[in-house]
PDB file of N, CA, C and O in Angstrom:
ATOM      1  N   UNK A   1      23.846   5.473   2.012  1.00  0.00           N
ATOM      2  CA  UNK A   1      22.958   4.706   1.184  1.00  0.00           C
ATOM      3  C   UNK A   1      21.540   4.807   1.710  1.00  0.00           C
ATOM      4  O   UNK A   1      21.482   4.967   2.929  1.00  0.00           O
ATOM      5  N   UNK A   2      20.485   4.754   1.122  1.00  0.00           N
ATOM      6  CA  UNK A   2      19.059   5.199   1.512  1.00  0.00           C
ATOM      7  C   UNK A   2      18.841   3.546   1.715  1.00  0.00           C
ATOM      8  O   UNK A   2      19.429   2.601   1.188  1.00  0.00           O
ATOM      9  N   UNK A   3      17.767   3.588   2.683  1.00  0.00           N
ATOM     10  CA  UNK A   3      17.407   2.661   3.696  1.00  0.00           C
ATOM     11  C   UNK A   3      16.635   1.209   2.722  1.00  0.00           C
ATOM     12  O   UNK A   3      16.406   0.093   3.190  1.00  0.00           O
ATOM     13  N   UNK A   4      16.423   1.567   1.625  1.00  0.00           N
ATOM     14  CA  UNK A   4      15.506   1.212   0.657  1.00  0.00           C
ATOM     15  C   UNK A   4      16.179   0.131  -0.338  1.00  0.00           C
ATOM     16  O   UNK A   4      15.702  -0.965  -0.630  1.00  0.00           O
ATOM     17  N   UNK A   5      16.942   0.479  -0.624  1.00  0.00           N
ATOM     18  CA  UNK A   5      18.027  -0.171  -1.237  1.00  0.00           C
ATOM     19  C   UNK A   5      18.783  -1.431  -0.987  1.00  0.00           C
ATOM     20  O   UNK A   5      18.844  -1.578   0.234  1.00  0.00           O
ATOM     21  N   UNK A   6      19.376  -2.392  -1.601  1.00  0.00           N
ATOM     22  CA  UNK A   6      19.827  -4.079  -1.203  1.00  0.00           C
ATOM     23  C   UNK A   6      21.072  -3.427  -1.632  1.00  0.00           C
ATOM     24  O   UNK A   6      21.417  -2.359  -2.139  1.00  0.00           O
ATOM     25  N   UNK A   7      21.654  -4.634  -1.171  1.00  0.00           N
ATOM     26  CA  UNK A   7      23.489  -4.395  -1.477  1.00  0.00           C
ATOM     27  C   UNK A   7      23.383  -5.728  -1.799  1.00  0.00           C
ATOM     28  O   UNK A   7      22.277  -6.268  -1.757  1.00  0.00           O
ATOM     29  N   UNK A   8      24.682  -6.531  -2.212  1.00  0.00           N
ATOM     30  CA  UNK A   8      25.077  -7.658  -3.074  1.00  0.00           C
ATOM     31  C   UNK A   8      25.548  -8.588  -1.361  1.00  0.00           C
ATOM     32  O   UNK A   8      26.203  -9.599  -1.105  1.00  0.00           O
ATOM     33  N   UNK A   9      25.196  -8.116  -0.974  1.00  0.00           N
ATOM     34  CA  UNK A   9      25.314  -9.130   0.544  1.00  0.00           C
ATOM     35  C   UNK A   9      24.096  -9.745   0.712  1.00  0.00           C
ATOM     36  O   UNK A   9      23.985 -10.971   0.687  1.00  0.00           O
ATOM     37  N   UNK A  10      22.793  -8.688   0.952  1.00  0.00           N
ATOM     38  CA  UNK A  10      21.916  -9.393   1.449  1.00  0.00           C
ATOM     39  C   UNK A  10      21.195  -9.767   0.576  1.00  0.00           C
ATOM     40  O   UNK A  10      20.113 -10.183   0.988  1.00  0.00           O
ATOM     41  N   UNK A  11      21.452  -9.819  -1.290  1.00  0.00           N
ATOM     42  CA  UNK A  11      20.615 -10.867  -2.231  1.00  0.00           C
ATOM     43  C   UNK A  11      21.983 -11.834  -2.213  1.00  0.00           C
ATOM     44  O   UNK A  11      21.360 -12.857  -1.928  1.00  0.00           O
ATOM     45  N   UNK A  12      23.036 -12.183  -2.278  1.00  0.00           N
ATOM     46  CA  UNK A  12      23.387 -13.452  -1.867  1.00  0.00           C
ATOM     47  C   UNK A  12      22.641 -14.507  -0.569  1.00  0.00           C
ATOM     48  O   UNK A  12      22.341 -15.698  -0.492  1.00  0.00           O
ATOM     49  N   UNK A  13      22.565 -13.439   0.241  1.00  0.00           N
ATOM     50  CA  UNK A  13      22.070 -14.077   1.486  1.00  0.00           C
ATOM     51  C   UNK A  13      20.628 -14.771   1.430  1.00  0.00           C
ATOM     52  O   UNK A  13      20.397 -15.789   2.082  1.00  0.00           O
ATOM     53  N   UNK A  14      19.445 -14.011   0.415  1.00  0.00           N
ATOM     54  CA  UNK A  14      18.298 -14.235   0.077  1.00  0.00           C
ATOM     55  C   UNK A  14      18.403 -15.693  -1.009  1.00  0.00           C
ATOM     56  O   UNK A  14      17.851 -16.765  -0.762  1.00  0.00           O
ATOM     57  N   UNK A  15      18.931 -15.507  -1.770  1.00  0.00           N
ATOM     58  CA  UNK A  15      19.891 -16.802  -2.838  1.00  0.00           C
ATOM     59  C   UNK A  15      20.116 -17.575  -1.724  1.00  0.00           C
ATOM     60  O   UNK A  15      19.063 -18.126  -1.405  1.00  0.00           O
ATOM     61  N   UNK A  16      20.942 -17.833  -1.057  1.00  0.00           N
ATOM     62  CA  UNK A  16      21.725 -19.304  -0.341  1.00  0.00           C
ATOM     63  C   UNK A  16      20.371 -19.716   0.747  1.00  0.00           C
ATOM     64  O   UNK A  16      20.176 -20.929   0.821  1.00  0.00           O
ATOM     65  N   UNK A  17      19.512 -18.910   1.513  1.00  0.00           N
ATOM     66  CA  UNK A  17      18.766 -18.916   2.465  1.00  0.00           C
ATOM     67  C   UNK A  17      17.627 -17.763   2.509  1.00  0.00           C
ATOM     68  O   UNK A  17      17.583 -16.687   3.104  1.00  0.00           O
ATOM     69  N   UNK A  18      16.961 -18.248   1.868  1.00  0.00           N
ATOM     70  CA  UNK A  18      15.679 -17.228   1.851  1.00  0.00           C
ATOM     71  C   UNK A  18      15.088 -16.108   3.009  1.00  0.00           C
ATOM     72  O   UNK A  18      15.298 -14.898   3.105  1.00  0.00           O
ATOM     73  N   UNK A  19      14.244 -17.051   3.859  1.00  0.00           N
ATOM     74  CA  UNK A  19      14.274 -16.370   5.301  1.00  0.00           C
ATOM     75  C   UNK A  19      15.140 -15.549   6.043  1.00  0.00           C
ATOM     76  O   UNK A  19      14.980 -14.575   6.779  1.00  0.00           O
ATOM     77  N   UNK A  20      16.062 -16.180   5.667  1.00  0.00           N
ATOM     78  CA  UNK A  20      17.432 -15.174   6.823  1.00  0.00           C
ATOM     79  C   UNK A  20      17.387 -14.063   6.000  1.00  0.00           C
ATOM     80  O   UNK A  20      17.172 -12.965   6.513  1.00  0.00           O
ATOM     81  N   UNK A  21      17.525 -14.149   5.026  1.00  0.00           N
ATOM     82  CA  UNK A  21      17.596 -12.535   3.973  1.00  0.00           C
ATOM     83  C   UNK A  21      16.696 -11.599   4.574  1.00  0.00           C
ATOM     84  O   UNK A  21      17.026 -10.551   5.129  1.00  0.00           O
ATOM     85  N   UNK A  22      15.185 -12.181   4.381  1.00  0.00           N
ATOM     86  CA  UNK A  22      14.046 -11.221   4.593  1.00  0.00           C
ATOM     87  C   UNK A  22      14.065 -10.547   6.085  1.00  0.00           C
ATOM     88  O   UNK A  22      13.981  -9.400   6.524  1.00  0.00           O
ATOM     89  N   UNK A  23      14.293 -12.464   6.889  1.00  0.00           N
ATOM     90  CA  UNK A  23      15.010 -12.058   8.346  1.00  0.00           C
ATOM     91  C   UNK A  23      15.497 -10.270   8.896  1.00  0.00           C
ATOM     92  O   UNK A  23      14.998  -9.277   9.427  1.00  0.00           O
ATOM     93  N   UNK A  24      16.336 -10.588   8.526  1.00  0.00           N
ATOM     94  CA  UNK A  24      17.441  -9.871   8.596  1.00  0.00           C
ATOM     95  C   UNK A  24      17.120  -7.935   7.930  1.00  0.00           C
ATOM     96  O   UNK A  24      17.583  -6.842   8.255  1.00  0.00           O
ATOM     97  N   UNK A  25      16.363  -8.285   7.165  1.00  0.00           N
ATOM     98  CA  UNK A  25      15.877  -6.639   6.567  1.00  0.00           C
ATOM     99  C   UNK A  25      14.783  -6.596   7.318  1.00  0.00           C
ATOM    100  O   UNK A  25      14.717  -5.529   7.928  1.00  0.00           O
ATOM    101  N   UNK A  26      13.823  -7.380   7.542  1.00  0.00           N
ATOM    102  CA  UNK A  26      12.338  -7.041   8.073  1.00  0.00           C
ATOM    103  C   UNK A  26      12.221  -7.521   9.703  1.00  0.00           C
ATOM    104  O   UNK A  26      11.282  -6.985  10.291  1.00  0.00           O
ATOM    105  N   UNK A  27      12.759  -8.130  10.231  1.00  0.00           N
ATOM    106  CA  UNK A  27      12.654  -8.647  11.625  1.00  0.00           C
ATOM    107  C   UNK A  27      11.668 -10.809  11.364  1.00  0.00           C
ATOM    108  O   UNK A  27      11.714 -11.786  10.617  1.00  0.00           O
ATOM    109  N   UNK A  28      10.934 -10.275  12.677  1.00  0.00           N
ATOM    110  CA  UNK A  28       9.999 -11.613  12.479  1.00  0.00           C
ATOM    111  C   UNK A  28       8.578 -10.852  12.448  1.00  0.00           C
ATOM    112  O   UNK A  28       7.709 -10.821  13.319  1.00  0.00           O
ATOM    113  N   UNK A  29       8.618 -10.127  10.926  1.00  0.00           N
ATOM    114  CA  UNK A  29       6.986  -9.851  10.753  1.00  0.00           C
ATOM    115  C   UNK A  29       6.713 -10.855   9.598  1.00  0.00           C
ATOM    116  O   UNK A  29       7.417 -11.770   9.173  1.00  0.00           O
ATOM    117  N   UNK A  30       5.394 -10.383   9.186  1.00  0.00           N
ATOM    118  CA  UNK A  30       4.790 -10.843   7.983  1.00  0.00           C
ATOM    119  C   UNK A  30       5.680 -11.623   7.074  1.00  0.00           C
ATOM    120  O   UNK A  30       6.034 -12.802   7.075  1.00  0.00           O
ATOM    121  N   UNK A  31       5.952 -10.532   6.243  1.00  0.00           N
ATOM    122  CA  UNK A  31       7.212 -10.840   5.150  1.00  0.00           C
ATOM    123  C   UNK A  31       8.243 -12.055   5.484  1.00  0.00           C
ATOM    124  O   UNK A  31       8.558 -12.760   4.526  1.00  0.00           O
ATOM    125  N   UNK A  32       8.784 -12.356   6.729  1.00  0.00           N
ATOM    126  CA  UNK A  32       9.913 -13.484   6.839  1.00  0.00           C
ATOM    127  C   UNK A  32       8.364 -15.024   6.878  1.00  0.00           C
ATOM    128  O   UNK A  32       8.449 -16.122   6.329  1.00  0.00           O
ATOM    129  N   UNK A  33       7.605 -14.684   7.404  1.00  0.00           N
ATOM    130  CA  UNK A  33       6.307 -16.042   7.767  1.00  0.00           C
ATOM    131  C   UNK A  33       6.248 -16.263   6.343  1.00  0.00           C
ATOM    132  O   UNK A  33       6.572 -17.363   5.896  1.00  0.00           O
ATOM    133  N   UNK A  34       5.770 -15.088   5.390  1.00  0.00           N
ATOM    134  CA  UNK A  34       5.689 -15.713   4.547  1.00  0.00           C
ATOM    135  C   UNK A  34       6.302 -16.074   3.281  1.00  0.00           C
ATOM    136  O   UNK A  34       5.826 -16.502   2.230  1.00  0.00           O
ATOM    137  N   UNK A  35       7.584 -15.767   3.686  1.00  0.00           N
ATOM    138  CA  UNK A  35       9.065 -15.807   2.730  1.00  0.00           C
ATOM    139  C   UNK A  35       9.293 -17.580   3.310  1.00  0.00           C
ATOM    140  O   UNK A  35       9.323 -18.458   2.448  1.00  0.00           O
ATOM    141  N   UNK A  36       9.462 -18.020   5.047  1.00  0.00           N
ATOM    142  CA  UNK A  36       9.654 -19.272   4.937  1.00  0.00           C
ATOM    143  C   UNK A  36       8.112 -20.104   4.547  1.00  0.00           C
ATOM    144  O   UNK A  36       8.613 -21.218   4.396  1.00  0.00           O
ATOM    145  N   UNK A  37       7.283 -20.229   4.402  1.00  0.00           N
ATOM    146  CA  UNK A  37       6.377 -20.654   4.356  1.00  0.00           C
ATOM    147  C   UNK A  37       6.597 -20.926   2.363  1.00  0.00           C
ATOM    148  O   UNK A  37       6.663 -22.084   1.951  1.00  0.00           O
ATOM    149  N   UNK A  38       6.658 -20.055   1.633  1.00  0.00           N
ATOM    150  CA  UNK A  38       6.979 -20.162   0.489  1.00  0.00           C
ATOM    151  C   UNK A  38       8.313 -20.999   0.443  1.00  0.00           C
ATOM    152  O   UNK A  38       8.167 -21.883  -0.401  1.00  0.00           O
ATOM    153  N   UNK A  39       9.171 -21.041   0.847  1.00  0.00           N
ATOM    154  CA  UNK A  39      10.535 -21.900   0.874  1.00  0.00           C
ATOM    155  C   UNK A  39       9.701 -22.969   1.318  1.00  0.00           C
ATOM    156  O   UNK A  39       8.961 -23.299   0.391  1.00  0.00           O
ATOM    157  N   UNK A  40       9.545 -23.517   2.147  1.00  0.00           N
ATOM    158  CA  UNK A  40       8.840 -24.759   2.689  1.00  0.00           C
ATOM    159  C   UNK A  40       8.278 -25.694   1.360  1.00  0.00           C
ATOM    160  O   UNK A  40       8.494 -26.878   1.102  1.00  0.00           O
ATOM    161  N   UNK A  41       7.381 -24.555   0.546  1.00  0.00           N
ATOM    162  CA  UNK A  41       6.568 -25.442  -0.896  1.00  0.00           C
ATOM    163  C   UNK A  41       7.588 -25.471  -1.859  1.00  0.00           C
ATOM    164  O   UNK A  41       7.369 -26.090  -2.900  1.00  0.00           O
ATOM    165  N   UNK A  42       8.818 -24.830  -1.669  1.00  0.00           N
ATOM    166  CA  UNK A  42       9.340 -24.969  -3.058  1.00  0.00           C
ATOM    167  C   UNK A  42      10.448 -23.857  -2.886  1.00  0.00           C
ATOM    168  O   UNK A  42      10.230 -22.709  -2.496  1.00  0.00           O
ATOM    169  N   UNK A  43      12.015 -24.534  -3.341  1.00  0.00           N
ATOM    170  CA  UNK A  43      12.701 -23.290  -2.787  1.00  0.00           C
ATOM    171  C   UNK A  43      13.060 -22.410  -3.465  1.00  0.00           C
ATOM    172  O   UNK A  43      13.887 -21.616  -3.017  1.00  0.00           O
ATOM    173  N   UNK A  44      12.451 -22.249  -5.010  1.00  0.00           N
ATOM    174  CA  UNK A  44      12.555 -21.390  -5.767  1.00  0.00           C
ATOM    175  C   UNK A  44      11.630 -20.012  -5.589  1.00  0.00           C
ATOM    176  O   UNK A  44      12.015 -18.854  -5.749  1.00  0.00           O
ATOM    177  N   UNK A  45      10.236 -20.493  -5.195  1.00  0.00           N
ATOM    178  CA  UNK A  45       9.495 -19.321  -5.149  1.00  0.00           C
ATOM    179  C   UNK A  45       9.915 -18.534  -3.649  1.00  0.00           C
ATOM    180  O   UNK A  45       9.354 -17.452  -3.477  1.00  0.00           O
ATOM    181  N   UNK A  46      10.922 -19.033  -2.485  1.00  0.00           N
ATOM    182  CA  UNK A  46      11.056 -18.602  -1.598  1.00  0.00           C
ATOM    183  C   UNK A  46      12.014 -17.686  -1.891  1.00  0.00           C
ATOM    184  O   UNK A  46      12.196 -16.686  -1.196  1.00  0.00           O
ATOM    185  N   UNK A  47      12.662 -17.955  -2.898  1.00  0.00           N
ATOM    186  CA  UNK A  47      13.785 -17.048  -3.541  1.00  0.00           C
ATOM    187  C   UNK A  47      13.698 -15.993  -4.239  1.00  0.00           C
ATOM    188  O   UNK A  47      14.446 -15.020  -4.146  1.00  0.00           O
ATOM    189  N   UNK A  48      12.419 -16.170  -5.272  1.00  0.00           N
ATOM    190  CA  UNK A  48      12.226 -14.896  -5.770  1.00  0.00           C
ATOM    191  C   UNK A  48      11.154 -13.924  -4.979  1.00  0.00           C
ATOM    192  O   UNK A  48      11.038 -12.733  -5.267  1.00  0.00           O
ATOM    193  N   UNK A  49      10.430 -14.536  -4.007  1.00  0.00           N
ATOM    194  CA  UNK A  49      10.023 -13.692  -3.500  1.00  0.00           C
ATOM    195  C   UNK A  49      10.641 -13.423  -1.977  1.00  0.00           C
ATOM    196  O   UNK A  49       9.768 -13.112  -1.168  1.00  0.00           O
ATOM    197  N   UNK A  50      12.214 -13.500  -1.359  1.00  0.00           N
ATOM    198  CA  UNK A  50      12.927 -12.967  -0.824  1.00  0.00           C
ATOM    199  C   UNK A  50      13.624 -12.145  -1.535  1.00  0.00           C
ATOM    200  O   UNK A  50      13.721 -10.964  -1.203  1.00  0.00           O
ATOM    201  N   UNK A  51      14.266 -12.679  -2.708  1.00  0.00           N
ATOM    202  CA  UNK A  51      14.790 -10.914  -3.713  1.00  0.00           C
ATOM    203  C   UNK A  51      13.964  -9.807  -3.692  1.00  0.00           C
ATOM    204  O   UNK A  51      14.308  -8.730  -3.205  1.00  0.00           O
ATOM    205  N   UNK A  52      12.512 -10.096  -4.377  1.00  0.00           N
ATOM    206  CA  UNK A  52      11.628  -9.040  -4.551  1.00  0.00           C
ATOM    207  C   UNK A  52      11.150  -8.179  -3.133  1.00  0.00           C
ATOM    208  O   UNK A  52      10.961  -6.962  -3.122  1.00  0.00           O
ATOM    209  N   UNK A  53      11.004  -9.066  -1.970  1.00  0.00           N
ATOM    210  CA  UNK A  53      11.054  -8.288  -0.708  1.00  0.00           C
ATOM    211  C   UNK A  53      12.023  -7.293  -0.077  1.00  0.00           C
ATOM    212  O   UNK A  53      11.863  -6.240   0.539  1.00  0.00           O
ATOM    213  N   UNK A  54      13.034  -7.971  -0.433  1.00  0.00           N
ATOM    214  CA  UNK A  54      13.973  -7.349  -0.377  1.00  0.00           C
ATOM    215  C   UNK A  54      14.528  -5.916  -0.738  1.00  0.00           C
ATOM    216  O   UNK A  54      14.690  -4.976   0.040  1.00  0.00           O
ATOM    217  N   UNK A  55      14.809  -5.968  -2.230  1.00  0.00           N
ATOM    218  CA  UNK A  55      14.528  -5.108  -3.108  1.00  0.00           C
ATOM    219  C   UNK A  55      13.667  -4.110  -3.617  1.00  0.00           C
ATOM    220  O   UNK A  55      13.848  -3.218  -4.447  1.00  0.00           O
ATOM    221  N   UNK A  56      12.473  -4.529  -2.790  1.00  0.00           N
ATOM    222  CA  UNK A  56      11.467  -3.187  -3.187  1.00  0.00           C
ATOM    223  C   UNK A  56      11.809  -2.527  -2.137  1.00  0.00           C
ATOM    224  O   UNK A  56      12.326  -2.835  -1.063  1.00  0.00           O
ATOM    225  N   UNK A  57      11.154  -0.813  -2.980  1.00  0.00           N
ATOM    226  CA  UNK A  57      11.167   0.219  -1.846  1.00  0.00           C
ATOM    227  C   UNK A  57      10.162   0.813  -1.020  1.00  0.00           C
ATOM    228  O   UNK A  57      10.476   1.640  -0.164  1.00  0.00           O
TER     229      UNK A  57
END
């Protein structure tokens, strides 16, 4: 599978817990600060923008 790509594990994982998703694909850069920081205001936008992090290539 190319490196780029989500599997149905880690957008469940982005769904139940935002951070850990991004966590988990990106380390502790940018993207997880500001994946929880968005969860913090609201846990919807932490969600779609942990899918979309996720998911892009």
């Amino acid at each position: 599978m190319k490196e780029g790509t989500a599997n149905c594990v880690d957008i469940l994982i982005a769904i139940i817990l935002p951070p850990l998703g991004v966590f988990l694909k990106f380390g502790c850069k940018v993207e997880f600060w500001l994946c929880l920081l968005l969860t913090f205001l609201g846990y919807l936008p932490g969600i779609i923008y942990a899918i979309y992090a996720i998911t892009k290539e």
